[in-house]
N, C-alpha and C positions, 0 to 999 in steps of 0.2 A: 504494500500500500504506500503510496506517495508520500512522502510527510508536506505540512501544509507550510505554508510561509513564516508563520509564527515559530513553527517549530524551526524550521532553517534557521530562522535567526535568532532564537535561543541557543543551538547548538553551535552556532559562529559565536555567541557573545562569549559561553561556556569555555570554548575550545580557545578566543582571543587571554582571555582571562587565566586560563593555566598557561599558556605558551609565554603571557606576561611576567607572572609568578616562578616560573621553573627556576631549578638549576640545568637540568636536561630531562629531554626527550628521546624516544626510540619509536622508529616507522619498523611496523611490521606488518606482512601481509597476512593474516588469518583466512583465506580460505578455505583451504583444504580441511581447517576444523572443523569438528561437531559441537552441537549447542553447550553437551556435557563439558568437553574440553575446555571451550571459550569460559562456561560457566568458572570452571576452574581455575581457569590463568586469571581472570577476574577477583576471585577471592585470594591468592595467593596474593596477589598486587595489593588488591584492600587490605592487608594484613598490614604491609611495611608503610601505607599511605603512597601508594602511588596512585597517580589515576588513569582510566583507562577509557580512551573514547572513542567508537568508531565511527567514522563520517565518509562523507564523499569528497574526492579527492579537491573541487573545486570547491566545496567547504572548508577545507584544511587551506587550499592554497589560500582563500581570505580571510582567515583568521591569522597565517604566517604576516601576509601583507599589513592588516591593521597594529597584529607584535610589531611591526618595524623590521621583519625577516623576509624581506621581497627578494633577496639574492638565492633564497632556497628553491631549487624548482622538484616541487612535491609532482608534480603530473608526468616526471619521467619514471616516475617508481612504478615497478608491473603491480598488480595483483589491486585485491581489497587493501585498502587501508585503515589501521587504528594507530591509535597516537598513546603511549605509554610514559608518562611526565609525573615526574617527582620535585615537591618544592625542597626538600629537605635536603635528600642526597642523589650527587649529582653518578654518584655508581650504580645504586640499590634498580632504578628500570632495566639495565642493562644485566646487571645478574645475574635477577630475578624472568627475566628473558630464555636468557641462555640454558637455565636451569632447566627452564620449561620446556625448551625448544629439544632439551636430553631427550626427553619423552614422548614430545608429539616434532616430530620429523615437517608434518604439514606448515607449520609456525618457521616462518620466515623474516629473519630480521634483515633489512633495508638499509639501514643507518641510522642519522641522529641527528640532533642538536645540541650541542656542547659550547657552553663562551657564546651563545649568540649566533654559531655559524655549523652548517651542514657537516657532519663527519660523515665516514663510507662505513660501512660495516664491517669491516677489519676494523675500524678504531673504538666501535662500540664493542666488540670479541676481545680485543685485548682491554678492553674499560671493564669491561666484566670479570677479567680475570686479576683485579686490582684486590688486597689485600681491603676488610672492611675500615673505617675509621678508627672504630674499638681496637682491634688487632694492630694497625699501626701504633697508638696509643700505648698500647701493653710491649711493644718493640723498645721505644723509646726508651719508658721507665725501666724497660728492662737493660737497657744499653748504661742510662744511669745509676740502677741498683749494683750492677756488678762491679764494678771497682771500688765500691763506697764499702760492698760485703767480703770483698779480699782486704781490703785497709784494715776494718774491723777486725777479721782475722789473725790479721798480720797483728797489730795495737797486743788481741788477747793471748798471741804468740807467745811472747815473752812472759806474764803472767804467770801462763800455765806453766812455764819452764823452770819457775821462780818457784811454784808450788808443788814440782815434781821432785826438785831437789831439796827443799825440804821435807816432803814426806819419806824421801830416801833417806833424808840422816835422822829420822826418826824412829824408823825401821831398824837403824842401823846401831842404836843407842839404847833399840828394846830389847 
């Protein structure tokens, strides 16, 4: 069934308004899906707060054009298109993509939007395969905890050497 004018232009307002908001996006084709599958890549996404929305390519290319992205040309991309955009993290659609795309073969990633400008999907594959923000995090301090935990070491070194030879001439005098 057609959708009516109204709707068109709530789904432009919609689709302008996350593309304004992002950190990135991901173009994939879902065709080849079932409603079950779609269902599911849908909730997995709603889990981490991504959003996901599928429109008609000359939908998307005017909602690109009002973001201020007239350089992207969305109408070369084959297949169906849905737009997968996160404000939060600019990894987490890419992923959360790839992950999915293990399982259903039909899910086709396209490329992306990153910084404002079009990536190819090679750079959304290796954007997926990026360590999370948390795991970078837990890197760091772990790059700081370790020489802080040999110093310590080193500091109770002598101590305990201090205490070993006294308990040897105590032994030694029992």
């Amino acid at each position: 069934m057609p959708k009516s004018k109204q709707q068109k232009e709530e789904i432009l307002n919609q689709l302008t308004d996350r593309l304004n908001k992002m950190k990135s996006a991901v173009f994939v084709d879902y065709s080849g899906l079932n409603v079950k599958s779609v269902e599911q890549l849908r909730s997995s996404l709603r889990e981490e707060d991504v959003s996901y929305q599928v429109a008609k390519k000359t939908l998307i290319k005017l909602a690109l054009e009002k973001a201020g992205l007239k350089e992207i040309d969305i109408m070369s991309l084959p297949g169906q298109i849905a737009v997968a955009a996160s404000e939060q993290d600019e990894v987490m659609p890419a992923r959360l993509l790839k992950k999915f795309q293990k399982d259903n073969e039909a899910l086709a990633i396209l490329g992306g939007i990153l910084e404002k400008k079009f990536v190819a999907e090679a750079k959304i594959l290796e954007l997926a395969d990026l360590p999370t923000r948390d795991e970078l995090i837990a890197r760091v301090i772990g790059s700081i905890r370790a020489p802080l935990a040999g110093l310590v070491n080193v500091l109770q070194g002598g101590m305990r050497n201090f205490l070993n030879v006294l308990s040897a001439i105590k032994d030694q005098k029992a």
